[in-house]
MIRO-352582 format. One record per residue (C-alpha): z negated, y negated, x. Coordinates in steps of 0.001 Angstrom, whole numbers, padded with zeros to 6 digits, always signed. Layout:
ZYX...
! end
This chain:
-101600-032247-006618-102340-028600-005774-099335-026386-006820-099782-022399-005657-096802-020499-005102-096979-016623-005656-095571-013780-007285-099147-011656-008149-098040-007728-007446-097482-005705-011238-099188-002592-009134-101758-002537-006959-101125-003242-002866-101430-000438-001358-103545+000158+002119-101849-001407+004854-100008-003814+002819-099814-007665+002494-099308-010195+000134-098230-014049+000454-099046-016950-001104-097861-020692-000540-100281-023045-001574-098493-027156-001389-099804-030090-000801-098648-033048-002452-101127-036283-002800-099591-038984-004763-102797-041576-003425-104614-042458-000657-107971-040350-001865-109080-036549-000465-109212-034247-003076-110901-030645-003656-110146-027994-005189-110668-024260-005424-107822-021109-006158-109584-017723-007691-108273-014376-006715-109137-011551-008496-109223-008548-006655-109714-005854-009454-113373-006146-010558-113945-008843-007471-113469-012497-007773-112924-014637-004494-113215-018418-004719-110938-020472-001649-111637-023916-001734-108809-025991-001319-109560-029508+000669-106544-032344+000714-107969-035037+003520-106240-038410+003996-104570-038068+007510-106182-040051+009832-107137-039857+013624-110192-038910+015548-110833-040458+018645-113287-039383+021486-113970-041141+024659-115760-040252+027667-119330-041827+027706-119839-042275+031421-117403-042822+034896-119665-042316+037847-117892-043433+041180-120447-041862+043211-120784-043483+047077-118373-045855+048355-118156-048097+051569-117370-051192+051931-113474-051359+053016-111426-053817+050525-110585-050972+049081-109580-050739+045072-110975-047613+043836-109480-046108+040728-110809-043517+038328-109467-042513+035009-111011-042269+031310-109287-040082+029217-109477-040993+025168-108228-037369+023125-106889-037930+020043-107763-034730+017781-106459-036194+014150-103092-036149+013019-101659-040024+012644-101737-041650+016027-105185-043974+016737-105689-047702+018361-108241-049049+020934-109348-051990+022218-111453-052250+025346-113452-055342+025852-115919-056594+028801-117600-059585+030099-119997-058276+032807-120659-059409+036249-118620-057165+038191-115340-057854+038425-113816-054451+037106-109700-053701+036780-109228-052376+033534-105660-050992+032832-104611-050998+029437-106876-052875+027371-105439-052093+024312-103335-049099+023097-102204-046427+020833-102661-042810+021234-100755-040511+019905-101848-037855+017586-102985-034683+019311-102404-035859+022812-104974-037812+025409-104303-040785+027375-105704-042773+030131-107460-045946+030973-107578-047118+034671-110653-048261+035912-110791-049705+039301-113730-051265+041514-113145-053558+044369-115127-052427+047434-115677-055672+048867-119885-056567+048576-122216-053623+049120-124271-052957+045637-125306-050567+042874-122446-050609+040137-124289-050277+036616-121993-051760+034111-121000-051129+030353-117353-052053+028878-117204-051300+025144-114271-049265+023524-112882-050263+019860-112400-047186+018794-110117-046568+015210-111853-045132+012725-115220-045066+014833-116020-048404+015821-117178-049709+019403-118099-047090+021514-120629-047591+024961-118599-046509+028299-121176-046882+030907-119590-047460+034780-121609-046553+037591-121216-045979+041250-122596-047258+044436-121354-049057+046721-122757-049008+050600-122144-050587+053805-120280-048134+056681-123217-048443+059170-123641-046727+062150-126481-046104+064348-127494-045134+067632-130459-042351+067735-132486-040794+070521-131422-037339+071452-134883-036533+071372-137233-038643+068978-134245-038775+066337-134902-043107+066030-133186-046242+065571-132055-046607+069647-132154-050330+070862-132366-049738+074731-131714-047512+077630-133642-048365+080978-132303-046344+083695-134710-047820+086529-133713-048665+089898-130385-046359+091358-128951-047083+094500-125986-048284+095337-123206-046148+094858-124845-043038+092355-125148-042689+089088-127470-041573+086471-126831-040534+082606-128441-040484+079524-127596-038944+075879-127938-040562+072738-126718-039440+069227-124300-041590+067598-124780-041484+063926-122597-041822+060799-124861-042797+057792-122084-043348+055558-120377-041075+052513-116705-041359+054342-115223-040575+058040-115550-043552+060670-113298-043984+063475-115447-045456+066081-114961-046737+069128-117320-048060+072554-116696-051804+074223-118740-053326+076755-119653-056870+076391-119158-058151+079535-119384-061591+078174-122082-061251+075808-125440-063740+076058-128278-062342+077931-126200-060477+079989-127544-060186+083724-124467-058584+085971-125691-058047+089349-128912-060507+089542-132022-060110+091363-134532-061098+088417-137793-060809+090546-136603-063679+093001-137807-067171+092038-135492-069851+089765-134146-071456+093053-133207-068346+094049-131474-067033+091684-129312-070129+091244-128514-070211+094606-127588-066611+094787-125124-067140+091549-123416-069748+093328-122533-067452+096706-122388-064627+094502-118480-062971+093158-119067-062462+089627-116061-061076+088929-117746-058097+088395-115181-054611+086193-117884-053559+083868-115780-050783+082986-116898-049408+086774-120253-050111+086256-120910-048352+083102-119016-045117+081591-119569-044286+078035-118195-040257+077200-116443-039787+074934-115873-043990+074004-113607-043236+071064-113721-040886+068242-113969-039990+064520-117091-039354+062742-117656-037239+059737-119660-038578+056857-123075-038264+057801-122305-036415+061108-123779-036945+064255-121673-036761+068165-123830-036388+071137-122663-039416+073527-123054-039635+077363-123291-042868+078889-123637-043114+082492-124856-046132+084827-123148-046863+088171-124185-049264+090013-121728-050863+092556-122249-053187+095882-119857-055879+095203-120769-058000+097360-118491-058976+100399-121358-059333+103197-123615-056398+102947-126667-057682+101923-130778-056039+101154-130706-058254+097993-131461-056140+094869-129141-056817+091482-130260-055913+088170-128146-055479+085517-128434-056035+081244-124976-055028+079851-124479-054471+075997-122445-051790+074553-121264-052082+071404-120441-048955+069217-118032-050422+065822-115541-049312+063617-111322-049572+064909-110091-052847+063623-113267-054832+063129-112995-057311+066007-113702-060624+063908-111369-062868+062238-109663-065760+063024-109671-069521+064108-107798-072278+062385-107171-075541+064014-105097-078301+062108-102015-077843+064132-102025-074060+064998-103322-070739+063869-104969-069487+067455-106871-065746+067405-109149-065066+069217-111475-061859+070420-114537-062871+068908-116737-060856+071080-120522-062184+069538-118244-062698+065704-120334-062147+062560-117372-062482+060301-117640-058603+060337-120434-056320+058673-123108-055883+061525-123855-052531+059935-120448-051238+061043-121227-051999+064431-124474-050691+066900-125312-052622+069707-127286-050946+072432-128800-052733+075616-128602-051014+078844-130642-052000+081793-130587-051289+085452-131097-052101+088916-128952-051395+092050-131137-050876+095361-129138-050520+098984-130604-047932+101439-133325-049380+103840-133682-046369+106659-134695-046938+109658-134415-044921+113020-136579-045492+115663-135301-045623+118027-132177-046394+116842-129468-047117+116321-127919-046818+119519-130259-043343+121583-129817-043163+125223-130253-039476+126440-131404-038338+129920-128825-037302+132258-128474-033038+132273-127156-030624+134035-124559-028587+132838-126086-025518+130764-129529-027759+130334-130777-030040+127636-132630-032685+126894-134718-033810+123880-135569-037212+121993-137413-037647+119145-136504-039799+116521-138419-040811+113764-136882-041817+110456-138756-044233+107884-137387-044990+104304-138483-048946+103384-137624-048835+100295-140670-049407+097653-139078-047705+094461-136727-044814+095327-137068-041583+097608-133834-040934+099781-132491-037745+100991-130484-037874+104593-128326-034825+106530-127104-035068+109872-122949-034470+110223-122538-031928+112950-121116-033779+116241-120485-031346+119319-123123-031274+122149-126243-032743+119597-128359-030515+117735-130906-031762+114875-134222-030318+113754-134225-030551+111108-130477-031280+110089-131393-032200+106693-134562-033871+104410-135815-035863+101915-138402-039002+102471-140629-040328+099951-140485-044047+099145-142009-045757+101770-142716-042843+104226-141343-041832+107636-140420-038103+109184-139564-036935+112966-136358-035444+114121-136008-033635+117224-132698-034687+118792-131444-032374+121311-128643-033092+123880-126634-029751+125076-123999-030397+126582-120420-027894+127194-119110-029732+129519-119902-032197+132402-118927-035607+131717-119872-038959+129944-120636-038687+126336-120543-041834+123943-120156-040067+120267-120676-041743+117004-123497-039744+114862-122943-040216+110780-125836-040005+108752-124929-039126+105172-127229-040087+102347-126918-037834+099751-127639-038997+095720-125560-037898+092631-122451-040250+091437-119603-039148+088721-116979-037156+090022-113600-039440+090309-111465-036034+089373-112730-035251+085792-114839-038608+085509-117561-036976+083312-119521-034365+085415-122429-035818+087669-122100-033634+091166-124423-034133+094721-122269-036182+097264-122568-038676+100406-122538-041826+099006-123906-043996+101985-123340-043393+105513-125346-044670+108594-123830-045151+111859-125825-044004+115083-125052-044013+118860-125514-041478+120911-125231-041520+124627-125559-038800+127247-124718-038127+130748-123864-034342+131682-123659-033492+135854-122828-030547+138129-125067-028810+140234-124211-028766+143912-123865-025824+145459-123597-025165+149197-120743-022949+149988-121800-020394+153315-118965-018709+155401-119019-015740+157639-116568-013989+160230-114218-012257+158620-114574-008608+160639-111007-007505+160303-110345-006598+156767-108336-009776+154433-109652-010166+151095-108289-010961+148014-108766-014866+148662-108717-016355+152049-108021-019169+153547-104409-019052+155925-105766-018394+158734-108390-015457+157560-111080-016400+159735-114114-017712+156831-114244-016070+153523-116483-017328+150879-119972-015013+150103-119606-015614+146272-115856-014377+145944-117746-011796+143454-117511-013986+140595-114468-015845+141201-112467-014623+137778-108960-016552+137860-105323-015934+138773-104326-016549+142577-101284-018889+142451-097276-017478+142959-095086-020345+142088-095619-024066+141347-091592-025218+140767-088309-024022+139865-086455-023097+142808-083431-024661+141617-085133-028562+141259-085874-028190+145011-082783-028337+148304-085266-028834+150739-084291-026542+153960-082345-024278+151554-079859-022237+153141-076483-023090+152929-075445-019675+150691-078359-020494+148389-077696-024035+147820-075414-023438+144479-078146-020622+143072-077689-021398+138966-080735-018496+137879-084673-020082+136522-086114-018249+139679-089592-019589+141044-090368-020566+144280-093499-018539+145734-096038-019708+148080-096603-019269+151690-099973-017571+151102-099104-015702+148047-099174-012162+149507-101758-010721+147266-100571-012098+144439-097194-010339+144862-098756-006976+145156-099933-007506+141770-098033-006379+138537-095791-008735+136942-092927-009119+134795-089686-007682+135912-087310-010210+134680-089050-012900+136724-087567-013802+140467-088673-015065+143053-087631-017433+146549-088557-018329+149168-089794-022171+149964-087711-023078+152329-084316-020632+152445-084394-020048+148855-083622-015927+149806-084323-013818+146755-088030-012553+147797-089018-008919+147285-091203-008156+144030-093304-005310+144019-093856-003755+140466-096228-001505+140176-095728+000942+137362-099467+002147+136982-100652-001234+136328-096849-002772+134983-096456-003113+131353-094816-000950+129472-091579-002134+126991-093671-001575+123885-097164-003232+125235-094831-006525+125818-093504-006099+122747-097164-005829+121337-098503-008953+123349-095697-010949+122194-096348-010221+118512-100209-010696+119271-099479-014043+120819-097517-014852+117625-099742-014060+115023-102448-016772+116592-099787-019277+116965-099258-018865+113211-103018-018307+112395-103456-021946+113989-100276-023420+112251-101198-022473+109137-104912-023878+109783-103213-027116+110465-100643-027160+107214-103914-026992+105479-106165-029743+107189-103218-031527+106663-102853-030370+102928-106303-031083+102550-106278-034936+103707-103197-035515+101533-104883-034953+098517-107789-037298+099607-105546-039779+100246-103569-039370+097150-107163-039338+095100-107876-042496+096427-104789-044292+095682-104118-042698+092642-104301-046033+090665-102170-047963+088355-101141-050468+091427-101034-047562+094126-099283-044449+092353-100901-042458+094883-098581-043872+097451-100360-045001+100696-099902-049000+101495-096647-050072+103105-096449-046058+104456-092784-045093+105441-091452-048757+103879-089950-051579+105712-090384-054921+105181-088525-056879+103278-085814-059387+104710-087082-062786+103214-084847-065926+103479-085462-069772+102863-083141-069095+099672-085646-066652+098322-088609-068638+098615-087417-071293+096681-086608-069298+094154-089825-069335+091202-092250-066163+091230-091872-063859+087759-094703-064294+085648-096848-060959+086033-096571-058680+082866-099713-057963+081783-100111-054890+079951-102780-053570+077622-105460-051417+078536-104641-048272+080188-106395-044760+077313-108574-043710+080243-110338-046866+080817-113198-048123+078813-112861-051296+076884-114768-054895+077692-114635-057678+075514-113510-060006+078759-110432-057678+079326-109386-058213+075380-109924-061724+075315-107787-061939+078720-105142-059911+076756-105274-061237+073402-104448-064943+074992-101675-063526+076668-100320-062577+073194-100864-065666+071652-099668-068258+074042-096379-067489+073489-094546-068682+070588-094646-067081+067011-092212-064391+066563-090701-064572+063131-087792-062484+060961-088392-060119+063022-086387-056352+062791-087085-054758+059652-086202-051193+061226-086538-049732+064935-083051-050185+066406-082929-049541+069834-083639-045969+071871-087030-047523+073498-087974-049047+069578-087817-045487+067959-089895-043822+071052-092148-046580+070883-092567-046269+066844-092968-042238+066522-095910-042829+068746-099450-042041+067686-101801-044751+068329-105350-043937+070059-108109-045789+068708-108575-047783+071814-104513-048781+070941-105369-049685+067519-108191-051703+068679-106017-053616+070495-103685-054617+067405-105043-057455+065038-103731-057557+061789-105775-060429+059121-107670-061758+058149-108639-058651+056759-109839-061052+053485-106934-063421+051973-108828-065554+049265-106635-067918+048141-109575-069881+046068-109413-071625+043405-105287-072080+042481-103629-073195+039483-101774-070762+036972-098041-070916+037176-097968-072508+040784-097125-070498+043789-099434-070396+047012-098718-069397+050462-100711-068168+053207-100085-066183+056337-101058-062668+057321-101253-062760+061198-100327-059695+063449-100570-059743+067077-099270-057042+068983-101456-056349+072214-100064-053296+073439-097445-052800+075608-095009-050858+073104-093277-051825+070091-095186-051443+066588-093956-050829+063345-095513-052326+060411-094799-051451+056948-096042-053023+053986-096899-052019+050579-097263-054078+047627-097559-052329+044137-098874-055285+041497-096725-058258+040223-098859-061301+041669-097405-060936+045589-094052-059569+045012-092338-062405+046525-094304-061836+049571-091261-061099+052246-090274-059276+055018-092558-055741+053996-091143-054573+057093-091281-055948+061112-090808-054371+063967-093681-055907+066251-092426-056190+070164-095122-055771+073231-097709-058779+073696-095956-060914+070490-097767-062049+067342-096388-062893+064014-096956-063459+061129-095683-062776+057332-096097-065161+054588-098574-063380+051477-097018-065462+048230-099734-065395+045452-098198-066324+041858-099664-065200+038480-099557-066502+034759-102623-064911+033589-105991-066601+034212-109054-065044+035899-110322-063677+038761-107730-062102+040495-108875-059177+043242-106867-056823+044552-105933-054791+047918-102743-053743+049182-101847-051092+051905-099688-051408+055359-099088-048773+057700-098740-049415+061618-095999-046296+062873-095870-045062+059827-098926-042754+060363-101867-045436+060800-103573-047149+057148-105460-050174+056861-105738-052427+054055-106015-056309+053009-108023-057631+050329-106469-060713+048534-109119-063147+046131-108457-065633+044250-109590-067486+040985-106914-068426+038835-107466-071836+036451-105933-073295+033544-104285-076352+034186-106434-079040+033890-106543-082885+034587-109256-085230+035300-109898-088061+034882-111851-091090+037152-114263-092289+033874-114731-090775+030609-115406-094090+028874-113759-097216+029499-115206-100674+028730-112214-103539+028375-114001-106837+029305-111924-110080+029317-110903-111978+033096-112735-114830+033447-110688-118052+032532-109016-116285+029970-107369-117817+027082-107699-117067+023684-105989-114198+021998-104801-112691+026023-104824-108899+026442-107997-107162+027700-106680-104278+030581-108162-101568+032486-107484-098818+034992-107887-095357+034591-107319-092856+037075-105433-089300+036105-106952-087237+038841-105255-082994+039525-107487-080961+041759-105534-078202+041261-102105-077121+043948-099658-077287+040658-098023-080398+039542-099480-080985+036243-097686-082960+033033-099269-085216+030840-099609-086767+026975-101317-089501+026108-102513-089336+022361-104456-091631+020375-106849-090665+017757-106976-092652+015501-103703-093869+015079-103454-095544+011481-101535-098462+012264-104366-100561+012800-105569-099481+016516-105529-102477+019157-105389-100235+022315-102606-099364+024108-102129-096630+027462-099136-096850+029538-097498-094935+030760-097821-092574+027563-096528-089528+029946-095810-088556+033278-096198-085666+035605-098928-085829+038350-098719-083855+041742-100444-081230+043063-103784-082768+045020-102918-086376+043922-104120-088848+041015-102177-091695+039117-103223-094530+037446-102524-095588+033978-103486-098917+032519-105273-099677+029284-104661-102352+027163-106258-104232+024091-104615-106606+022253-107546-109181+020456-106340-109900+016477-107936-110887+013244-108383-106894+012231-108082-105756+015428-110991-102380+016062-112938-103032+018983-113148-098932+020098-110588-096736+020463-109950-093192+021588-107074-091459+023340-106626-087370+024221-105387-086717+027623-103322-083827+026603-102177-081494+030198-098820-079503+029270-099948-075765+029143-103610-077217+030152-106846-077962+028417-107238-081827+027239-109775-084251+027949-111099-087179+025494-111115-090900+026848-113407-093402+024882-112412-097021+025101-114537-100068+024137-113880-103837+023905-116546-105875+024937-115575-109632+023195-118379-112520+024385-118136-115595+021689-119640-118874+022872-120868-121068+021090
! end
């Protein structure tokens, strides 16, 4: 079967040189054969064995798939065994497996070609947390069964909440008594102990049980009921506690430091010395994982399931913070209204004021505001918890009068700063109001005259005579004019009545005052003519043109100096006032400032008020499981939205659906249950049930489906466009023909950008009917007659949600059986039975047993015994 094909050389090959030789293969059976072909190489002989093998293939599998660490996510996870082929004629396998987890095995059977390597798909539902150890077994051609071992683990996505210093499990942060109105922080390390990213994100459970939100806890049980019946509960726990950052994404096994601060607020309306401790729960969890859902017989209602376990605790970390607001007891003494001696102007007087802080748990540090005429000693200070320091108060007045001024007492503490909202910085955050009154009086003086011995001063009186001894330090202007001369027509003379110039009128006595320098483009008249008076300018003492021209510029550069002082102040309050309205209700837009109130008629108040909108959660503000409940029953009160679009339409849709979601946003959108298990269905029968989505942001949502295996592809629409505050839902069709468990996830995408995934379950059944007794004993009526029909009930029972058809066959059917079934076949529905009646007809050769085979179309069958019980008497 060899044959050699070669022409051997008549001279010898010279160096260099080749020779060829064809050596064919022909087998003419299925048998390998051997063989050798000599070469003679002059004095040499070379033996080359010849082998003919039977083609065949050689197959090779890999022995192990190791998944490595997975989390818990309803995720199928897929990895790939490759089978190589290294023969020549193509090779078939078989792969076979009955173990306890439920593994995806695609194909089971197949051919591979020669010289070429396929693949088998393994995948592993990530539903229950476990270690993966199984072993499927590969039929092999031409090798036999072959071990594949599957392993992998598969771990719960927990997250914890550490100490920044002792590196432990975190449970509780006590941050002791604060006052009223400050703040205090602590760090904590927030811990990924998972193999995959986690986006996290913080909620405070306002609602949770155990929860204390402004109670005094040391006051008796009396007490403390009374006080939560006067008390305003409606307490923001978003203001009272501030968790930085409260969203974010953690890498596998990473840890983020986290700042959470405690602020404690007065809210109640009377002030009050009562002391309110707080117990608040924050909650650290995964985005998404808010619970499932509640069914009631008429209505699918969700709900924010604040306290849910439907959810993995380990993907959630619950941390207790505790706290107790104190208000400032100070007390001045005396106080708080200080009555000052009177003074004389340019003297002072003195009280001494002692302060005393009451409080039994916190020190308190006070400064004096500077007020004008009261001086402090010291002006600023810090008192120990129940302890008491002395201020010198002093009184100085500037200027004589009655003083009533209101003193502000700052106390200073640390709170967050409202601009960035994440540094702690030293402010006033309590103020105390004192009174202080002071008297300030002139000194009288006794004013001596002499005899004026010839010579007029500067200042006299009209007539000369007197002049005052302390002239010396008399430093003002003497008067020249009081009016305009034009307002006055008093004795004016008759040429001077009709004067149109800005001149002034001088006074009688205003001699000196004329010899003085003044300004040359000012005139002067007389009182009572108006004649144009004389105006002596001196030039040594005049100014010049350029020293008016300097004294005008000098006077303008202080008028600008204290414009631009004012623009400032005024600058400067502004932005206070826009900080403190700079809310979502007040824009940063004082109340009613610059706006006029609205004309309202009778025709307007009849009319009905517009709902208020209420929108989702603003990014900035931390979440509380009160203020998702309130917004998640806003969503579903209203009716179910359904055929929704398919695509974004409108200009605001396609804004709304490029957006990219925070994880406080996606928080806020439910879409489940995140589980579908359809339980126990019937093969060949279609089930329904509904994926919910509720929409609680205040934007439009895209959600896209998608669906890759055969079981839901009549699941419709794959595509909705979701509209603010609506929920939905979409109808998840389950049908399948093969029977098993059935367990498989399928992907949707919110915006195109966001993943998430849905598990659906369910364990498919043959068809299969029951029935109410396995045996059936016929017993005559009483007051029969002889040779009447014995009959009996039976009861065809389907537990399964596919209408089921039925055969009735008898077993023994050789002409000679007595029993009788009617009807002989029939369909049954879905969750219903039927009753079929057994009969036995009495005769000479008649068999007293019988047997029929309930035979289900496409279904398994199930054996009914009958027996007739015949009483003789004698």
């Amino acid at each position: 079967q060899f044959k050699l094909i070669v022409e051997n050389p008549e001279k010898p090959v010279a160096s260099g040189l080749q020779l060829k030789a064809v050596v064919e293969y022909s087998p003419t059976c299925a048998e390998d054969l051997q063989d050798k072909l000599i070469l003679l190489v002059d004095d040499d002989t070379v033996d080359i064995p010849l082998l003919g093998l039977i083609p065949q293939c050689q197959l090779e599998i890999e022995s192990e798939v190791n998944f490595g660490d997975m989390i818990t996510n309803n995720k199928i996870i897929t990895k790939k065994i490759r089978i190589t082929n290294h023969g020549s004629i193509s090779g078939v396998f078989r792969v076979s497996y009955d173990g306890l987890v439920l593994l995806n095995i695609n194909p089971k059977r197949g051919v591979v070609k020669p010289k070429s390597v396929r693949t088998i798909e393994v995948g592993i539902c990530t539903d229950v947390p476990g270690v993966i150890k199984e072993m499927i077994k590969v039929d092999l051609e031409g090798r036999g069964y072959t071990e594949v071992w599957i392993k992998g683990v598969v771990v719960e996505q927990t997250l914890k909440v550490l100490g920044v210093s002792c590196g432990k499990v975190l449970k509780c942060i006590n941050f002791g008594p604060l006052y009223f109105g400050t703040s205090k922080t602590e760090q904590i390390h927030l811990y990924n102990e998972s193999p995959e990213c986690m986006d996290w994100i913080a909620v405070v459970e306002d609602n949770a049980i155990g929860g204390e939100m402004g109670t005094d806890l040391r006051g008796s049980t009396d007490a403390v009921l009374q006080d939560l019946n006067l008390k305003n509960k409606n307490i923001d726990a978003s203001t009272l506690i501030l968790c930085i950052p409260s969203q974010g994404t953690l890498m596998p096994f990473e840890k983020s430091l986290i700042t959470v601060c405690f602020s404690p607020e007065d809210f109640e309306v009377a002030d009050s010395l009562l002391i309110q401790d707080y117990v608040v729960f924050l909650r650290f969890e995964t985005v998404g994982k808010r619970g499932d859902c509640l069914q009631t017989p008429s209505d699918v209602l969700f709900v924010y399931l604040s306290l849910s376990n439907a959810g993995s605790h380990s993907r959630r970390a619950d941390l207790a913070l505790m706290g107790s607001g104190f208000p400032v007891m100070i007390a001045f003494k005396p106080g708080p209204v200080i009555n000052f001696k009177e003074c004389y102007f340019g003297e002072k007087t003195q009280v001494l004021c002692t302060i005393k802080n009451e409080s039994k748990f916190l020190p308190v540090t006070f400064s004096f505001r500077k007020t004008a005429h009261f001086k402090f000693s010291p002006e600023r200070g810090k008192l120990k918890k129940k302890s008491e320091k002395e201020v010198m108060i002093s009184f100085s007045p500037h200027q004589i009068g009655t003083f009533e001024m209101k003193q502000i007492v700052d106390i200073i503490g640390t709170g967050i700063d409202k601009n960035t909202g994440s540094v702690l910085k030293t402010k006033s955050f309590h103020q105390i109001y004192l009174t202080f009154l002071g008297v300030c009086k002139s000194k009288q003086k006794n004013v001596l005259f002499s005899i004026n011995p010839g010579l007029t001063p500067l200042i006299s009186n009209p007539t000369g005579q007197f002049v005052v001894r302390d002239t010396g330090k008399f430093s003002g202007t003497a008067p020249v004019a009081i009016l305009k001369s034009t307002q006055t027509q008093i004795h004016a003379h008759g040429k001077n009545r009709n004067c149109k110039d800005n001149a002034l009128v001088a006074f009688p006595n205003d001699r000196a005052a004329s010899l003085r320098p003044g300004e040359w483009n000012v005139t002067y008249r007389t009182i009572f003519t108006k004649t144009e008076r004389y105006n002596y300018i001196d030039p040594e003492f005049a100014y010049t043109d350029s020293e008016l021209l300097l004294r005008k510029e000098n006077k303008k550069y202080y008028i600008d100096f204290i414009s631009r002082l004012r623009q400032r102040r005024l600058e400067k309050e502004a932005a206070r006032d826009f900080i403190i309205y700079n809310n979502p209700v007040s824009i940063g837009i004082k109340p009613a400032e610059g706006l006029v109130s609205p004309y309202i008629s009778i025709t307007n108040t009849l009319k009905e008020k517009p709902q208020k909108k209420m929108l989702a959660l603003e990014d900035n503000c931390l979440l509380t499981s009160r203020k998702l409940a309130a917004i998640v029953s806003k969503s579903t009160n209203k009716g179910v939205w359904s055929w929704l679009s398919p695509l974004p339409s409108s200009t605001q849709e396609k804004e709304d659906c490029k957006l990219t979601l925070t994880h406080k946003q996606l928080h806020q959108i439910f879409i489940g249950p995140s589980t579908i298990d359809f339980g126990e269905v019937s093969v060949y029968s279609t089930t329904t049930k509904e994926l919910h989505i509720i929409n609680n942001l205040s934007v439009h949502i895209w959600i896209q489906f998608e669906i890759e295996f055969a079981e839901l592809q009549e699941t419709s629409p794959l595509s909705q466009v979701v509209p603010p505050l609506t929920k939905t839902h979409i109808p998840i069709v389950f049908e399948t023909n093969t029977i098993g468990m059935f367990k498989r996830s399928f992907s949707y995408k919110i915006n195109n950008q966001h993943i998430g995934y849905v598990l659906v379950i369910a364990h498919v059944l043959p068809i299969e009917l029951g029935l109410s007794k396995r045996e059936l004993i016929l017993t005559p009526i009483p007051g029969y007659l002889a040779g009447a029909e014995f009959r009996r009930a039976v009861r065809v029972c389907n537990r399964r949600n596919h209408p089921a058809g039925f055969t009735w066959k008898s077993v023994n059917d050789y002409g000679k059986n007595a029993f009788f079934i009617k009807p002989v076949r029939g369909f049954v529905e879905a969750y219903s039975d039927l009753e079929c009646e057994v009969v036995w007809r009495p005769g000479f050769s008649a068999s007293e047993t019988g047997e029929f085979t309930l035979c289900a179309h496409r279904g398994k069958s199930v054996t009914l015994k009958c027996l007739a019980k015949v009483t003789i008497h004698a």
